[in-house]
Structures are given as C-alpha cells and as structure tokens.
C-alpha positions in Angstrom: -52.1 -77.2 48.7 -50.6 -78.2 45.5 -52.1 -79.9 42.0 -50.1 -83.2 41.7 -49.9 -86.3 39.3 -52.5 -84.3 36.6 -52.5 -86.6 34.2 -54.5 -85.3 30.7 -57.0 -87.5 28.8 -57.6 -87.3 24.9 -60.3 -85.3 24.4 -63.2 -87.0 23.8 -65.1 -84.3 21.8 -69.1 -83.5 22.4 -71.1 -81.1 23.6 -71.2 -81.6 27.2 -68.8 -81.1 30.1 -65.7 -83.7 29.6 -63.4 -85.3 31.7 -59.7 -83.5 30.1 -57.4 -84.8 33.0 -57.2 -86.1 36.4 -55.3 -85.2 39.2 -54.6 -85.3 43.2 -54.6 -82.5 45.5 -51.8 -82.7 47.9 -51.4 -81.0 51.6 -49.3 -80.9 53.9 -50.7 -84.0 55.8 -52.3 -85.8 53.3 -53.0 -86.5 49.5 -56.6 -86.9 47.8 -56.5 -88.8 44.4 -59.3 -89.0 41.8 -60.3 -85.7 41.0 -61.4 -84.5 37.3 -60.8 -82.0 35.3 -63.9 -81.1 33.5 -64.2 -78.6 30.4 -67.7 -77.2 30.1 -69.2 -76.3 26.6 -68.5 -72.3 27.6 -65.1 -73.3 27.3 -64.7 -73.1 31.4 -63.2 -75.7 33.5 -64.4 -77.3 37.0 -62.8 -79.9 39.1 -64.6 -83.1 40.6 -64.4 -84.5 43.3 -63.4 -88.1 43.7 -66.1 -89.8 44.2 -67.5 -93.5 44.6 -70.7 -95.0 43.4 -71.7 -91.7 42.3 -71.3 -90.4 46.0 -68.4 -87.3 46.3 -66.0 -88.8 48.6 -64.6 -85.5 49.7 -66.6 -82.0 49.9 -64.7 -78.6 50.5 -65.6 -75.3 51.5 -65.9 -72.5 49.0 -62.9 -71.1 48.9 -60.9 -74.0 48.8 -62.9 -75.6 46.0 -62.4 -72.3 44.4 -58.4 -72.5 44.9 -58.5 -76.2 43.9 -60.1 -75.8 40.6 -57.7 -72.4 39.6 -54.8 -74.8 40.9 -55.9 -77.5 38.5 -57.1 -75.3 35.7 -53.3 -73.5 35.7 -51.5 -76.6 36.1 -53.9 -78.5 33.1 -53.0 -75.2 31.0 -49.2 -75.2 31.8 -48.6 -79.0 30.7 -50.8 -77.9 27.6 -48.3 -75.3 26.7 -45.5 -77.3 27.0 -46.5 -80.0 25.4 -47.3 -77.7 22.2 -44.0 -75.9 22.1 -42.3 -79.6 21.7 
C-alpha cells in the first residue's frame, strides 16, 4: 500500500476539521482515488474515504485504515517539509 498523487489544498482556516490535501491509495492490484486529508482542531489528522453523495465508497478494516491515515499523515508532512526548506 502506498500514499500516491497527495495533492495539498490551501488551508482554509476555521475551527473545524479541514480538508488539507487529497490523495489515492495504491496496491498492488488496484488504485482508490478521492480520499481527504482532514486536520482536526487538536491539531490531529484523519483520512476520508472517497465517497459519493455523502455515501463512503470504500470502507476498510481497522488496521488498514489505521496504516492508511499514518501513510497519508507522513507523506502530507514530508511534502510540507520540503516545500518549506525551498
């Protein structure tokens, strides 16, 4: 499983969770687009699930949701880093 195509938004400001970037979630055998990057007011992050019409399009156990949201967090906090170095 890999964090691809993260793609970070300007941030909109507010107190509630926001949409910072989105990003796809590829594997082996397929790719999942639309996910979102949310920061929560605690400062923590969460990923989203695609999802259409306000139905998730994709649901995952535990674990993997767990990996997919550290996946997207480090990735989200790499391209931050490199982006203020330059």
């Amino acid at each position: 499983m890999q964090i691809v195509d993260l793609c970070p938004l300007h941030d909109p400001g507010g107190s509630t969770a926001r949409t910072v970037a989105h990003f796809a979630v590829s594997f082996p055998d397929m790719k999942l687009s639309g996910f979102r990057l949310r920061l929560r007011p605690n400062g923590t992050f969460i990923a989203a699930p695609p999802a259409i019409h306000g139905q998730r399009v994709a649901n995952f156990d535990r674990d993997l949701f767990r990996q997919i949201n550290a996946a997207a967090e480090a990735e989200y906090r790499r391209l931050n880093a490199r982006h203020a170095r330059n």
